[in-house]
C-alpha positions in Angstrom: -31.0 39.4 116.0 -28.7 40.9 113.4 -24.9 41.8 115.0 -24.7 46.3 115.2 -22.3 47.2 113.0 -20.6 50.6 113.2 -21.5 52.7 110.1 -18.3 54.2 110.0 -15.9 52.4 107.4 -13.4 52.2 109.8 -13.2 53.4 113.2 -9.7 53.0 113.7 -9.4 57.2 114.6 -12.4 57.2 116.4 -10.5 54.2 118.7 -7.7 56.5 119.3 -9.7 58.9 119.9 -12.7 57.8 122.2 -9.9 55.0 124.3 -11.4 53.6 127.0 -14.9 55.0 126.2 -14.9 53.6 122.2 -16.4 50.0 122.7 -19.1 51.1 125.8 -20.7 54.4 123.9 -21.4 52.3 120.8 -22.5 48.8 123.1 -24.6 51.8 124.7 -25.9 53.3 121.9 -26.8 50.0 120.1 -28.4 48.1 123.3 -26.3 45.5 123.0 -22.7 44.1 124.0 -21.6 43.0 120.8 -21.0 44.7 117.7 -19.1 44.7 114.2 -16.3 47.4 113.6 -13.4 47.8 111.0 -9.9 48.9 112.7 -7.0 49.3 110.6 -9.1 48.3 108.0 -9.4 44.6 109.9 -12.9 43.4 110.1 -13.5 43.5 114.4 -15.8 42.4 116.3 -16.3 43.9 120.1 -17.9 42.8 123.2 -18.3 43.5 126.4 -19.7 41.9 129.8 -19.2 39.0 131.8 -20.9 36.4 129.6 -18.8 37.8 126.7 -15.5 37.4 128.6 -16.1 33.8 129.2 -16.5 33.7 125.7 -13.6 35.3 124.5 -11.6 33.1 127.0 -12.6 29.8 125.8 -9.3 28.3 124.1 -11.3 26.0 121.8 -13.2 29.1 120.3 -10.3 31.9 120.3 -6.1 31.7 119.3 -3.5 34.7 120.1 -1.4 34.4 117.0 -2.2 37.3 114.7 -4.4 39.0 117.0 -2.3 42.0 118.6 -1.5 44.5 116.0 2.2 44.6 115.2 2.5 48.2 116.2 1.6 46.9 119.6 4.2 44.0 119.6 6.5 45.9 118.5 6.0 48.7 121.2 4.7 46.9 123.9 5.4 43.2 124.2 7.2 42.4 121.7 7.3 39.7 118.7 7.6 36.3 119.7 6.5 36.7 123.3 4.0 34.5 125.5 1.1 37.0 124.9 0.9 35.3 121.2 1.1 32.1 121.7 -1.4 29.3 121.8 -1.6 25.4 122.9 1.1 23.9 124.8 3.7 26.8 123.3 1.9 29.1 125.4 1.5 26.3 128.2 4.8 25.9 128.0 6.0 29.5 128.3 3.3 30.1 130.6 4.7 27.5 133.2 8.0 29.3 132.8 6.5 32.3 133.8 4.2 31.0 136.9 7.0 29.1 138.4 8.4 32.8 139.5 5.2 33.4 141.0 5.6 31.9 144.3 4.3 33.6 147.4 8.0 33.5 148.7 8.8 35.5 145.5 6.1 37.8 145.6 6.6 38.7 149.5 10.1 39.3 148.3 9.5 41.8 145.4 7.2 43.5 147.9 9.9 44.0 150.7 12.4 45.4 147.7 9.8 47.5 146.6 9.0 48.9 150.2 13.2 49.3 151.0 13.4 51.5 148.1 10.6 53.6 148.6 11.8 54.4 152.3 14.7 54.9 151.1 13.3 57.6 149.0 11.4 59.3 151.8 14.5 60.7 153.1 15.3 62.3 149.4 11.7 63.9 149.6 12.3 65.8 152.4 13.1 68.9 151.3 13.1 68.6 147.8 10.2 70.2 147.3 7.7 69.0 144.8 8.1 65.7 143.9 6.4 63.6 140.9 5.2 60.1 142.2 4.5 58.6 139.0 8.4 59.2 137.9 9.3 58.4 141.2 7.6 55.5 141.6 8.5 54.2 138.0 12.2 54.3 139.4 12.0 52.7 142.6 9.8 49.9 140.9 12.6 49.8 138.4 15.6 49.1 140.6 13.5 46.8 142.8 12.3 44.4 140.1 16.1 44.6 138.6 17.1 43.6 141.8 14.4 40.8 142.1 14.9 39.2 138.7 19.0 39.3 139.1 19.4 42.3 136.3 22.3 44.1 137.4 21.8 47.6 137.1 23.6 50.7 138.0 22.2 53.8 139.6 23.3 56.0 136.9 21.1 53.9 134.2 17.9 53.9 136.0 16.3 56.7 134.8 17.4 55.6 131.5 15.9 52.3 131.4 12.9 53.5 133.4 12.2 55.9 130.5 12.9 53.1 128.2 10.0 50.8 129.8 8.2 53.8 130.0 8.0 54.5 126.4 7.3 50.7 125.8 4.0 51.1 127.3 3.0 54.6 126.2 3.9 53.5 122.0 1.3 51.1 121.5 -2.0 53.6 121.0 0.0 56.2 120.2 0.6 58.2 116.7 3.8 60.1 116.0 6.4 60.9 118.6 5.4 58.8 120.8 4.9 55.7 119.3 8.4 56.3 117.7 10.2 56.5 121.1 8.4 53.6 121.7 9.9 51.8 118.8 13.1 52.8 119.7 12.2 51.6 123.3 11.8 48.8 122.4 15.1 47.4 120.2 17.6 49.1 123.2 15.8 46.9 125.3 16.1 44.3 123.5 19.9 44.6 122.6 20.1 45.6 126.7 18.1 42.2 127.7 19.7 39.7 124.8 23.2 41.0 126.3 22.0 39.9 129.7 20.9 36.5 128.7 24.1 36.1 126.3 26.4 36.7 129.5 24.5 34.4 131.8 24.5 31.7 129.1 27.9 31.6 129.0 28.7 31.8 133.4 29.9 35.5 132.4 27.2 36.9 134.5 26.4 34.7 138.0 22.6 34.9 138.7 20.4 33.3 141.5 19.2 30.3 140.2 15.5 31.2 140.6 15.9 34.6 139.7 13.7 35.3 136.4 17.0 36.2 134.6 18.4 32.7 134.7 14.8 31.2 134.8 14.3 32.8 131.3 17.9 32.5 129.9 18.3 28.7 130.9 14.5 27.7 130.3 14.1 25.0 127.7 10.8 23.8 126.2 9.4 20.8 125.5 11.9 19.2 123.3 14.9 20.4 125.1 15.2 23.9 123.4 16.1 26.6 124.9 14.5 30.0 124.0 16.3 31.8 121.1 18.2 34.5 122.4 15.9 37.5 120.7 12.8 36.0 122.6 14.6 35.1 125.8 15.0 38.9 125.7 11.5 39.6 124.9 10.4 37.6 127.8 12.4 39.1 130.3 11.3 42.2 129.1 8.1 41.4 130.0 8.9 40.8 133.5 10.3 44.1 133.7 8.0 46.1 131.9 4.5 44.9 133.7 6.0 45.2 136.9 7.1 48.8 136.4 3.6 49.6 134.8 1.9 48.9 138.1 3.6 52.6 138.7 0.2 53.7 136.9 -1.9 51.5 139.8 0.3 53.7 142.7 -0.9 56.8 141.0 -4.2 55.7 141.1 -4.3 54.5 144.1 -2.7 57.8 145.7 -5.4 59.7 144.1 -8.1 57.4 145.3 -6.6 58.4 148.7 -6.8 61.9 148.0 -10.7 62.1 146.5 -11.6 59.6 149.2 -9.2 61.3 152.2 -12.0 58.9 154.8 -10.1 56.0 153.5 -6.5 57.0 154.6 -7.6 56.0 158.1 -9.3 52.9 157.3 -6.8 51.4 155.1 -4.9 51.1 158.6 -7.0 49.1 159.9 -5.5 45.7 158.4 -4.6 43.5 155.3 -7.9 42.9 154.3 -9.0 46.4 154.1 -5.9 47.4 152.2 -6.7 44.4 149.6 -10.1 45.6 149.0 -9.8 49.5 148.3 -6.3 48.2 145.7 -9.4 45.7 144.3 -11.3 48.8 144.2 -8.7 51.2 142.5 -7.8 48.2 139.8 -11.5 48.0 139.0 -12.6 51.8 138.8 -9.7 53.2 137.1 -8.5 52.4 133.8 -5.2 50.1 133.1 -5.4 48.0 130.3 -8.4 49.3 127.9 -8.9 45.4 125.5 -7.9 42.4 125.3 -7.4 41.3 121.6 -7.5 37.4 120.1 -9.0 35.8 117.0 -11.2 32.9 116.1 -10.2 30.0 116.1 -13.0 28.2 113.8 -16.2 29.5 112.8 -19.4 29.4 115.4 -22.7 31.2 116.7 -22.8 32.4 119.8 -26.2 33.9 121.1 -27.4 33.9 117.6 -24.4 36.1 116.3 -21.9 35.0 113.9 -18.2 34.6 114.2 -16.3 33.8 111.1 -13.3 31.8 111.5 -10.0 34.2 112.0 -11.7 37.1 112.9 -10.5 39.5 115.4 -12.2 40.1 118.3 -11.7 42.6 121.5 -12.9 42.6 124.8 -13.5 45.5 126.3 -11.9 45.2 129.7 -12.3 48.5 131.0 -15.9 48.3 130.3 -16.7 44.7 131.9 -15.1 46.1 134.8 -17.9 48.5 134.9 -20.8 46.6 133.2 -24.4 47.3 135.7 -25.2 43.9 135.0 -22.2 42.9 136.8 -21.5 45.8 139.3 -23.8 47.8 141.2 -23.4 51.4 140.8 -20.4 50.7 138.7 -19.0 54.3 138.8 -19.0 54.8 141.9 -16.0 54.2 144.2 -16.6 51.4 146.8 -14.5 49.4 148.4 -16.5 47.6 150.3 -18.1 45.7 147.6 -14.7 43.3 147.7 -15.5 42.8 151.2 -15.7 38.9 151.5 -15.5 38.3 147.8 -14.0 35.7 145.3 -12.2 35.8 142.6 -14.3 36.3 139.4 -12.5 35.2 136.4 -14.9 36.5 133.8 -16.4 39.2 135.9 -13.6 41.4 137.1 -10.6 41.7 134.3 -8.4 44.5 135.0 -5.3 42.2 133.6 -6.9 40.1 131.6 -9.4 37.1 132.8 -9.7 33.2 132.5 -8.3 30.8 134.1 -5.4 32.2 135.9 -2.1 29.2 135.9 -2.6 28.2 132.3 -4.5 30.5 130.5 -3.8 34.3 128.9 -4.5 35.9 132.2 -1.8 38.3 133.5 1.1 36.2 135.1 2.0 39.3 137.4 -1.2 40.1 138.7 -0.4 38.8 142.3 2.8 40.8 141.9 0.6 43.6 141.0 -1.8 43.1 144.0 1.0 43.1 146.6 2.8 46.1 145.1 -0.2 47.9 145.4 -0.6 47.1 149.0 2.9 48.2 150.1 2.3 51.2 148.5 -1.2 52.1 149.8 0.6 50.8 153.2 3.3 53.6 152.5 1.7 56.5 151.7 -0.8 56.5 154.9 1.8 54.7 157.6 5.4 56.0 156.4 5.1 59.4 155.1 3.2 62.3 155.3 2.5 64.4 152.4 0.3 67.9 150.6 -0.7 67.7 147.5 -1.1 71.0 145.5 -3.5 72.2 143.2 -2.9 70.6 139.7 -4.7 68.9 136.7 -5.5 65.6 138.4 -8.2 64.6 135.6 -8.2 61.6 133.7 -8.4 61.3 130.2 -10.0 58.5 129.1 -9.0 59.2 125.3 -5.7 58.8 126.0 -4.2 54.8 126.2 -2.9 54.2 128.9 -3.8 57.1 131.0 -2.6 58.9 133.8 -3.3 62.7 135.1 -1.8 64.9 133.3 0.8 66.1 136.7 1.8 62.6 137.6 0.8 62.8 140.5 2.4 65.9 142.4 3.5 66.1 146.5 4.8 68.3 148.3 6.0 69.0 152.0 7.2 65.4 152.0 7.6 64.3 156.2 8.4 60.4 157.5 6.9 59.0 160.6 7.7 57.5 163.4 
């Protein structure tokens, strides 16, 4: 059977403009989870589905280099960094990043995260409405700061919160905001290359398994360490993943206020917690593709992939494939109930195999952040939230309603 192949010449405004939705209408409206595109004037091939992630991540079959447009690297993860790298550079880099990954290290970014937001509660009260997202972005900001030894003063943490901020909202963007973006982007990296350039030289004392000296001091394989530019990129992108799980909190807080049943039984335990955050990472959108190219030319299920092409997988649509989820719309918790770990099946951050491949290093970081805050919003505070545009628009990459989130009336607990 031929590949579908969009008819438009290139769909690359019909991408920005469709989002999340772009690959599943046309896999829809072509009966099939594969088709041919042109973005940016790039030949592209899409797919979707659980047999197409395993695919896409085969390392024999697919490479990183060259596949993320450079408007994305230089918005949102920068040049140089682990995302587009392949074979034991990418091992190697990967290991780097895994080795902060502890369960020590991840109960420990948890507990910062959960001081902080207590510590907010109190500022709540009485301040009348308050905006989760940008409060959440903060408190995620001076905890991960705190876990990965960045010094940071309270009077720059709206600034570099904005700054991360505008790193992830660039990449899709056109105009303004891919610009602040850009901009983003090189104060980070001047901010970050300082940081490593002081630690480098015993100017700036750091916990030796904090990520700041992990990064600054790691060498590779050959006994190099990382040039300074891309030790910075890579501490960047400790920072900036963990203070994009602010979107997740959002989510999740409106998950709790569509479902109100579930406030009650997320009290109940650990396990229950884990599977409505499973739940709000599958059902709402984060990360819309995941982008790589091919690595020599083969046929896959009688469809053609020419060496170098670029392919994306729709990860926002795999996530709610009906051959994979039943009733994939709907929200259900309890379909985690007693499940394991899919690596092809459910790809919010990415999928494959999780210690060496191009899945997410921060996911479990993600995971427990999640809990603390479900944990927080129905056992530490008590809250209203007022009428306001709460929708999501799925044109938009990456998404988020429109209010951030509004609270009011803002009350601890016992």
């Amino acid at each position: 059977m031929p590949t579908p192949a969009d008819r438009s010449p290139d769909s690359s405004l019909a991408f920005l403009r469709e989002g999340y939705r772009f690959i599943g209408t046309r896999c829809d409206r072509y009966g099939s989870d594969i088709f041919t595109t042109r973005l940016l004037l790039t030949p592209t091939i899409c797919l979707r589905g659980r047999p197409a992630a395993e695919l896409f991540y085969d390392p024999e079959r697919f490479v990183r280099a060259g596949a993320m447009p450079k408007r994305a690297q230089r918005t949102l993860t920068g040049v140089g960094g682990v995302q587009g790298l392949d074979g034991p550079a990418h091992a190697d880099r990967k290991a780097m990043f895994m080795s902060l990954m502890t369960p020590t290290a991840v109960r420990r970014l948890g507990q910062l995260f959960a001081d902080e937001w207590r510590a907010r509660i109190a500022v709540w009260e009485g301040s009348g409405v308050v905006g989760l997202y940008d409060e959440v972005g903060r408190i995620l900001t001076r905890a991960v700061c705190a876990w990965a030894g960045v010094p940071l003063a309270e009077r720059d943490v709206v600034r570099r919160t904005d700054e991360l901020h505008a790193m992830i909202d660039g990449p899709a963007a056109l105009g303004p905001r891919h610009w602040r973006g850009l901009l983003a982007r090189r104060r980070g990296e001047r901010w970050a290359g300082e940081l490593v350039r002081r630690v480098r030289s015993g100017a700036l004392p750091v916990p030796a398994d904090a990520a700041l000296r992990v990064i600054a001091e790691h060498r590779d394989a050959r006994g190099r360490q990382l040039p300074r530019r891309i030790a910075a990129v890579e501490l960047l992108n400790v920072l900036r993943p963990t203070v994009a799980v602010d979107r997740y909190v959002v989510f999740a807080a409106l998950a709790l206020h569509d479902h109100p049943l579930w406030r009650q039984r997320v009290r109940a335990g650990d396990d229950v917690t884990e599977c409505f955050v499973q739940e709000v990472r599958r059902i709402y959108p984060f990360f819309p593709v995941a982008a790589a190219r091919v690595r020599r030319s083969f046929d896959w299920q009688g469809h053609h992939f020419p060496r170098g092409r670029r392919v994306l997988l729709d990860l926002y649509g795999t996530d709610h494939h009906p051959d994979v989820w039943s009733e994939p719309e709907r929200f259900h918790p309890e379909r985690f109930t007693g499940w394991r770990d899919d690596a092809y099946g459910f790809v919010p951050q990415g999928g494959g195999e999780h210690l060496g491949g191009h899945r997410c290093a921060g996911e479990w970081l993600t995971i427990e952040l999640m809990k603390q805050a479900v944990t927080l919003l129905t056992t530490a505070m008590r809250y209203e939230v007022p009428p306001q545009d709460l929708a999501l628009d799925l044109g938009r990459m990456p998404t988020l309603p429109p209010s951030g989130f509004q609270i009011t009336d803002v009350r601890r607990t016992a």
